[in-house]
N, C-alpha and C positions, 0 to 999 in steps of 0.2 A: 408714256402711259404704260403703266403694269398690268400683270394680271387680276381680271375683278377676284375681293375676297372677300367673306362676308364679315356683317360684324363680330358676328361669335368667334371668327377664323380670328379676325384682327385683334379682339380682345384678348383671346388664349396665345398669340404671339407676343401681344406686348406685355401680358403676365410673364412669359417666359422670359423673355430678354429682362425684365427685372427682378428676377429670380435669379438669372444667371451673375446677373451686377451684384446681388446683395451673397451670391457664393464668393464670389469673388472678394469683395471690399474684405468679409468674414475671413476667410483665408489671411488676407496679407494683416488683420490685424492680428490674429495669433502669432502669425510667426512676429510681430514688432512686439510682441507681450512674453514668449513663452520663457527668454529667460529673466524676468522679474518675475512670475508666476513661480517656477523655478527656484529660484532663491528664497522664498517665503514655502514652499512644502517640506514638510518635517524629513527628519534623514529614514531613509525604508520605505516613504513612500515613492507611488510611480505618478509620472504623469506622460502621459504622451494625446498626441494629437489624434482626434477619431474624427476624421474627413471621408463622410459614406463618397466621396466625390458627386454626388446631384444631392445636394440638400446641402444645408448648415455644418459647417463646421465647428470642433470644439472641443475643448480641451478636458481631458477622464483625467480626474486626480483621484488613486485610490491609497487607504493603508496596506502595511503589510499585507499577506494573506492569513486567513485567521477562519474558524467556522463561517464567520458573518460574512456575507459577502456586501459591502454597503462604495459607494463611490458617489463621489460630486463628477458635475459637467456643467463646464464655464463658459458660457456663451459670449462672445465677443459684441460691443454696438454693430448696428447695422443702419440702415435707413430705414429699414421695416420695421424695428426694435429700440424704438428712441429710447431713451435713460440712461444709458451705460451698462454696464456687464451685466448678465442674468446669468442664475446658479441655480441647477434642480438636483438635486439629493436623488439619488436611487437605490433603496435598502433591497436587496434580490432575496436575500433571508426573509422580510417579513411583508415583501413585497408588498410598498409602498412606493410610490415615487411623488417628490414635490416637488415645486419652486421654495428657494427661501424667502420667507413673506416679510412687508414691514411690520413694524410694532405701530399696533391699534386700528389696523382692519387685515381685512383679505384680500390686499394689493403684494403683487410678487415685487420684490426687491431689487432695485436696479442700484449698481454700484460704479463707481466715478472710477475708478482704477483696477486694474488684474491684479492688483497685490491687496488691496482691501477686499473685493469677491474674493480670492484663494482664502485671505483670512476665514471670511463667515462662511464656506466651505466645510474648509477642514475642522471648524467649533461645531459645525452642525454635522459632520461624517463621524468626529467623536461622541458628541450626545446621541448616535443614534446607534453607535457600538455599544456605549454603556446600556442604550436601552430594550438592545434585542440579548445581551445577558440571561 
């Protein structure tokens, strides 16, 4: 027998410890993606990994640098994040930030592989170059 803890105690522990699993699985799935990811971004762009280390990891694909300041982040599956890859645009210039949505409602887009999310990415980091012009 242990020490008594209460439910809230027990509840906020077993939130953490799968938090911790869902940092984790997140992590080793970027690094099994990043060079397919990689190979699909245009030449001048960058991408590197942005791991706050306590939260989600995930992958900053930006253009050159240019007045606009506009980049994607490529969210890896998780067990918290069923559907496959999630993608949110961040325009710092006209500060906006989304998800990229499906066609014909207001559901965020989950994609089956890191090289098709980098695709709808980087078409949506250029539409949003062309449109803060």
């Amino acid at each position: 027998m242990g020490e008594w803890v209460s439910f809230a105690e027990k509840l906020w522990r077993e939130n953490e410890a799968r938090n911790v699993q869902w940092f984790d699985q997140t992590r080793t799935n970027l690094r099994r993606q990043l060079d397919d990811i990689r190979s699909v971004v245009p030449d001048g762009w960058t991408t590197h990994v942005n791991d706050p280390g306590r939260g989600l990891a995930c992958i900053d694909i930006a253009p050159p640098a240019d007045r606009i300041d506009v980049s994607a982040r490529l969210y890896p599956p998780h067990d918290g994040q069923p559907g496959g890859w999630y993608v949110r645009i961040n325009n710092r210039t006209r500060h906006v930030d989304f998800p990229l949505y499906i066609a014909g409602g207001a559901h965020a887009a989950f994609f089956t592989t890191a090289a098709i999310a980098t695709h709808g990415a980087i078409q949506t980091v250029r539409g949003e170059l062309l449109a803060s012009y």
